[in-house]
C-alpha positions, -999 to 999 in steps of 0.1 A, spaced: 0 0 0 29 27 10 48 19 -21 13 25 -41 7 58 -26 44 67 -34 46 56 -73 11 76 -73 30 109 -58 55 104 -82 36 101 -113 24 137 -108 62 144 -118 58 135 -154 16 130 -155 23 100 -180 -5 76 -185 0 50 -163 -14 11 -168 -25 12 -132 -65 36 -138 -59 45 -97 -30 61 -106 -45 78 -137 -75 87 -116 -50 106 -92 -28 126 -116 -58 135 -134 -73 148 -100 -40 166 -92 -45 182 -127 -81 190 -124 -73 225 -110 -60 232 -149 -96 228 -164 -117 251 -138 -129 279 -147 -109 310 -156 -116 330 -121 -100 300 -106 -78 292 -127 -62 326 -124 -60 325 -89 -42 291 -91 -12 308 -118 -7 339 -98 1 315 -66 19 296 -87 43 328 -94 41 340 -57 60 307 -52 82 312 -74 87 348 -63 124 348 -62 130 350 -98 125 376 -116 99 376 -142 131 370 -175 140 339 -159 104 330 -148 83 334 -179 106 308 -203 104 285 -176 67 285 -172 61 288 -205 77 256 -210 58 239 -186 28 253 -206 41 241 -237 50 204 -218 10 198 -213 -3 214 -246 18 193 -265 2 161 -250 -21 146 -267 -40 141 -235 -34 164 -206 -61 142 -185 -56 103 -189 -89 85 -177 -125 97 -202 -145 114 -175 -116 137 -163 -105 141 -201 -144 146 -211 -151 175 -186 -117 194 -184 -96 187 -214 -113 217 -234 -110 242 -207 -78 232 -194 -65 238 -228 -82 269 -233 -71 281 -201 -30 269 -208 -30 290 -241 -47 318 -225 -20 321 -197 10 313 -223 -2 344 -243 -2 369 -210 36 361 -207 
């Protein structure tokens, strides 16, 4: 059980599909914040900067814009059908709209 729960936390490194649906189920939960809507969404991005408020904004964009990039080049950001069906759209939507106010 412990080493489930700690190849779960570790998937959410590279959100890969995994063959075990548990562990899809929980990446695509970790993810799930990426398909809210915009209001939230919004909030979630500029807390993810305030984290990261020790670098200054030339050597922050690049680096989140590649983060961006990583998930809107998959062609699945959410790896189980209901997760995919209800967020994939506006978690996309959402990605592109932050990559463009970099």
């Amino acid at each position: 059980m412990i080493s489930n729960c700690a190849a779960q936390i570790l998937a959410t490194k590279a959100h890969q599909a995994s063959t075990d649906p548990d562990t899809n189920y929980f990446t695509d939960a970790d993810l799930s914040i990426l398909g809210q809507p915009w209001e939230v969404y919004e909030t979630y991005y500029k807390n993810v900067r305030k984290e990261y408020a020790m670098y200054p904004d030339f050597l922050y964009n690049p680096g989140r814009k590649k983060v961006l990039q990583h998930f809107l080049s998959m062609d699945r950001i959410f790896k189980t059908n209901h997760f995919f069906g209800l967020l994939e759209a506006p978690a996309r939507a959402n990605l592109q709209r932050e990559w463009t106010l970099l």
